[in-house]
N, C-alpha and C positions, 0 to 999 in steps of 0.2 A: 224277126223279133216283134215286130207290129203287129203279127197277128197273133200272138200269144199275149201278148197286153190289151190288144182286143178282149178275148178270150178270157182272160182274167176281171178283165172289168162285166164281162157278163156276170163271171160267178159271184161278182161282189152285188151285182143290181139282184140278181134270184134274190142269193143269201139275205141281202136285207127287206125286201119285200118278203120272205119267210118270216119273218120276226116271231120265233117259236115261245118267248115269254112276253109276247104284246107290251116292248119296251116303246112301241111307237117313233119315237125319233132314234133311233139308233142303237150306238151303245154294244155292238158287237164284233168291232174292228180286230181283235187282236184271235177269234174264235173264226174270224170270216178268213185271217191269212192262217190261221193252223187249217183251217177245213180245206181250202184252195192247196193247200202244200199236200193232204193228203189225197185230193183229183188227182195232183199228178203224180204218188204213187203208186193208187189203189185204180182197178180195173175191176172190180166185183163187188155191185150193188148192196149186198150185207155186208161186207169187211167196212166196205167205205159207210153206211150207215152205223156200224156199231165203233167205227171212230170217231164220225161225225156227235152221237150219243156223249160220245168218251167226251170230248174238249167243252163240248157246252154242259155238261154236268160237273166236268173240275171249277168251270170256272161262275156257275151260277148253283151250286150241291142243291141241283134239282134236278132228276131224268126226263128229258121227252122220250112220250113214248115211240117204240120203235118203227113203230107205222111211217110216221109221221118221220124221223128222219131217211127212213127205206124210200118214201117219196121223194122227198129233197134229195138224196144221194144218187135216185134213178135219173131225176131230171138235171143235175150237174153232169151224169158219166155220159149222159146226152148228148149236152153241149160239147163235152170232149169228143166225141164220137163224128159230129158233124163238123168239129174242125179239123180233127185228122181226118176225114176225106174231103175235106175242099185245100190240103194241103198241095 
């Protein structure tokens, strides 16, 4: 379980260093555990990007573009990727 809350704390350190609306200090806590909840069901870098898309546009009715979450979706399924093999 340690290492899954490891794990999860990286996704939260990315996700806020992302700051895809330049909120500067924060401000995306409830958008950072819907994205984390979809790492661990999503294994496919567009699905999970066009989720990622989804939650931060209900909850700011603004889209990033898709590039830019296709990044951030690759480099979280990453970090899922090198924890399930140092498992």
């Amino acid at each position: 379980m340690r290492k899954e809350l490891q794990t999860n704390l990286q996704y939260v350190d990315v996700l806020n260093e992302w700051d895809p609306f330049h909120l500067k200090n924060g401000g995306y806590e409830t958008e950072i555990a819907d994205t984390i909840q979809a790492v661990h069901e999503l294994n496919n870098p567009s699905k999970l990007a066009k989720r990622i898309q989804a939650i931060y546009e209900f909850s700011f009715e603004k889209a990033i573009p898709m590039e830019s979450c296709l990044k951030i979706a690759e480099t979280l399924l990453t970090i899922k990727e090198n924890e399930s093999c140092s498992l």
